[in-house]
N, C-alpha and C positions, 0 to 999 in steps of 0.2 A: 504494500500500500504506500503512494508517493503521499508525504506529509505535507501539509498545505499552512504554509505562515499567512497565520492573518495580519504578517504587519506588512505584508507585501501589498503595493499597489495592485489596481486591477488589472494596468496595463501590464505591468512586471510578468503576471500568472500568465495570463495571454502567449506573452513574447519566451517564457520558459514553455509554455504547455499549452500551445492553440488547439488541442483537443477539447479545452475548458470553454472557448467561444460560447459555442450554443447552449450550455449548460448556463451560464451566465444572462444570456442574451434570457433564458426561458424563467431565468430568478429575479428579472431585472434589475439586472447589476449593469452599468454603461459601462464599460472597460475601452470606449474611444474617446467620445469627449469629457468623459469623466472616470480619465484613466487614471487619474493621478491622485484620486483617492485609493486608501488604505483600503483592505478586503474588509476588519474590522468596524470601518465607519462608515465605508458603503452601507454593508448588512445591516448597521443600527438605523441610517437612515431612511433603509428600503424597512423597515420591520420589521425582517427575518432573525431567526433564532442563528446567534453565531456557531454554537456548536451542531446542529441537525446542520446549517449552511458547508460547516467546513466537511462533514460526516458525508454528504453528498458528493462534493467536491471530490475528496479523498477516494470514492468509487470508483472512480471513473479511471479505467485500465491506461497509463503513459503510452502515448498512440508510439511507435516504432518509428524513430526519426527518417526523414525519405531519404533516398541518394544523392548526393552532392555531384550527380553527374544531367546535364540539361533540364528540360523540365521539371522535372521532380524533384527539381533540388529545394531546398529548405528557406522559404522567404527568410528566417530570421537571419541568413547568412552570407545574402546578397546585399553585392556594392550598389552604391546609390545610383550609379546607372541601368545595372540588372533590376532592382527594385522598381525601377521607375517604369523602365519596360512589360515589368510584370504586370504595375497596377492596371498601364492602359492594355495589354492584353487581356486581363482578366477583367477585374472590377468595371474597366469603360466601358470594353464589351459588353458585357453582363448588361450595365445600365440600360446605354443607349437602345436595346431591344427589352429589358422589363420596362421603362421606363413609357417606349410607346405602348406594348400591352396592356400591362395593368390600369392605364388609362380608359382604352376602348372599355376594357370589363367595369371600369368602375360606375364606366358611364352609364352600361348597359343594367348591370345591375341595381342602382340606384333608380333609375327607369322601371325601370319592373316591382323593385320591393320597397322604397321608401314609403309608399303612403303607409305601410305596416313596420316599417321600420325606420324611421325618423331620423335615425345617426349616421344613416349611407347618406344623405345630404351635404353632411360634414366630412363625413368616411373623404369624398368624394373632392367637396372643397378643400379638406387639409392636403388631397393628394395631389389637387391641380398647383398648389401653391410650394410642396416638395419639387415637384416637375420643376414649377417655372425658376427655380431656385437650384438643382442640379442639373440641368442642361447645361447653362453658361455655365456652369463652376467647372465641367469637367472642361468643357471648351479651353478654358481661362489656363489650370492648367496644362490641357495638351500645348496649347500656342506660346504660353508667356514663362507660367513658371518650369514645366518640365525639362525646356530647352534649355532656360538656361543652368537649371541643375547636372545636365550633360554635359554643358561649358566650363562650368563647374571644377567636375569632377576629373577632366583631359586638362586643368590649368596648370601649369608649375609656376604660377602667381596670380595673386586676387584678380581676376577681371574685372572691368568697368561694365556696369550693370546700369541700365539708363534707370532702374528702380532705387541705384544707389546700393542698396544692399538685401540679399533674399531675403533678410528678416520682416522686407515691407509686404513684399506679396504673400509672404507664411503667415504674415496676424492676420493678412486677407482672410486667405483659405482656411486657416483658423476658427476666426470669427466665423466663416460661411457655414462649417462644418456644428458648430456648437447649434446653428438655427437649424441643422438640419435634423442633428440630434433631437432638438424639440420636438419638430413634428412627426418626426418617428415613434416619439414616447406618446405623441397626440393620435396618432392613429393606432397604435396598441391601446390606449384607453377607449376610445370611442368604439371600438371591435371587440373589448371585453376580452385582449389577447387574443382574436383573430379566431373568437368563438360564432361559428356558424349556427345560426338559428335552426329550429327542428324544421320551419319552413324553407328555408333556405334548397335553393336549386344548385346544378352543376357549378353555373356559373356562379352563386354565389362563392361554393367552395375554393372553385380555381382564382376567383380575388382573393381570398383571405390567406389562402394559399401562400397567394404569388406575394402577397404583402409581407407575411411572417418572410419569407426565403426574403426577399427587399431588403427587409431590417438587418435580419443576419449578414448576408452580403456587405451592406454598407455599413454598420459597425464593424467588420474584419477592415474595410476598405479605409475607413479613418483610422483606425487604428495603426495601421501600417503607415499612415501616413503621419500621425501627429507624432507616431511614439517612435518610430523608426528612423522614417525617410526624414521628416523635418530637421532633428535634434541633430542627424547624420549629416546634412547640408549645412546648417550653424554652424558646427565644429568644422568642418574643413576649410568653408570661409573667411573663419579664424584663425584657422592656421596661416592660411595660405597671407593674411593681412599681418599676422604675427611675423612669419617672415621675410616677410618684406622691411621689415624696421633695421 
């Protein structure tokens, strides 16, 4: 049984043991934007009992690290250029086709069941208002910040950055990222955790579905970013202005 320090952040568990993800994501623990709380102060402030919390945790079998050779290799051990590749192979991806889906269904759904269900209304408006808010942000950074994190990373001295320094576009995405958090936690509440009614049809299912998987998805997605990729880009632009002196 792998022991679980509750004085560890949430993001810390994550980046030792991303098998904890969706166990977390299901206890509403935020381990992206609110990774940098302690496992202890999370749980008190979600409610949950620390010991049944860490008793759960501790269950859960240490997934078998993958191979350090191409794909399969290990996000927590990629450079800030392979990281960056990952996210928009993975997580962009990912988006940019849930992102137009779960739309049409929401719409359709909300169409058919709101008169009986009043909170697909919301369901609905908080999901057009996630959209209109992660579209341009991956845009933002495929075009502005990811490139020049690859400039970055090939520099053997600070470059000149028309932002002056990536710390300005990171509070950006930062900031973007904390709003988005919100309305993730706002669509888990008004779906009563992406509980489908005894009425509910196919397509209500494949919404709530695709919503729960959304959440997941994009909390691994920030996470990797705030806790990873960000702190990893600080530090080398540091360096590299260190050196320079």
């Amino acid at each position: 049984m792998d022991l679980i320090d509750s004085d560890l952040t949430l993001a810390s568990l994550v980046t030792q043991r991303p098998e904890l993800a969706p166990h977390l994501n299901a206890l509403g623990l935020d381990f992206c934007c609110g990774g940098q709380r302690r496992l202890v102060d999370a749980v008190d402030e979600t409610g949950l009992d620390l010991p049944e919390t860490i008793a759960t945790l501790q269950a859960i079998p240490v997934a078998t690290p993958p191979s350090t050779e191409g794909s399969a290799r290990n996000w927590n051990t990629l450079t800030m250029v392979e990281l960056v590749d990952h996210l928009e192979s993975t997580h962009h991806v990912y988006l940019s086709e849930a992102l137009v889906r779960l739309g049409a269904l929401a719409e359709k759904v909300a169409g058919v069941h709101a008169e009986r269900h009043p909170e697909l209304a919301e369901v609905l408006a908080t999901f057009r208002v996630l959209r209109a808010d992660l579209e341009p942000h991956l845009m933002k950074e495929e075009r502005v910040l990811f490139p020049m994190i690859r400039q970055l990373d090939e520099a053997i001295e600070a470059p000149s950055l028309h932002c002056g320094t990536l710390r300005n576009p990171i509070a950006v995405m930062s900031s973007e990222h904390d709003l988005v958090g919100e309305l993730l936690a706002r669509l888990r509440s008004l779906t009563d955790g992406y509980t489908v009614p005894d009425d509910g049809c196919a397509s209500y299912q494949l919404l709530y579905t695709g919503l729960a998987e959304l959440e997941a998805d994009t909390h691994l997605h920030v996470h990797k970013e705030n806790n990873l990729l960000f702190p990893a880009a600080i530090a080398a632009e540091q360096r590299l202005a260190n050196s320079a002196r």
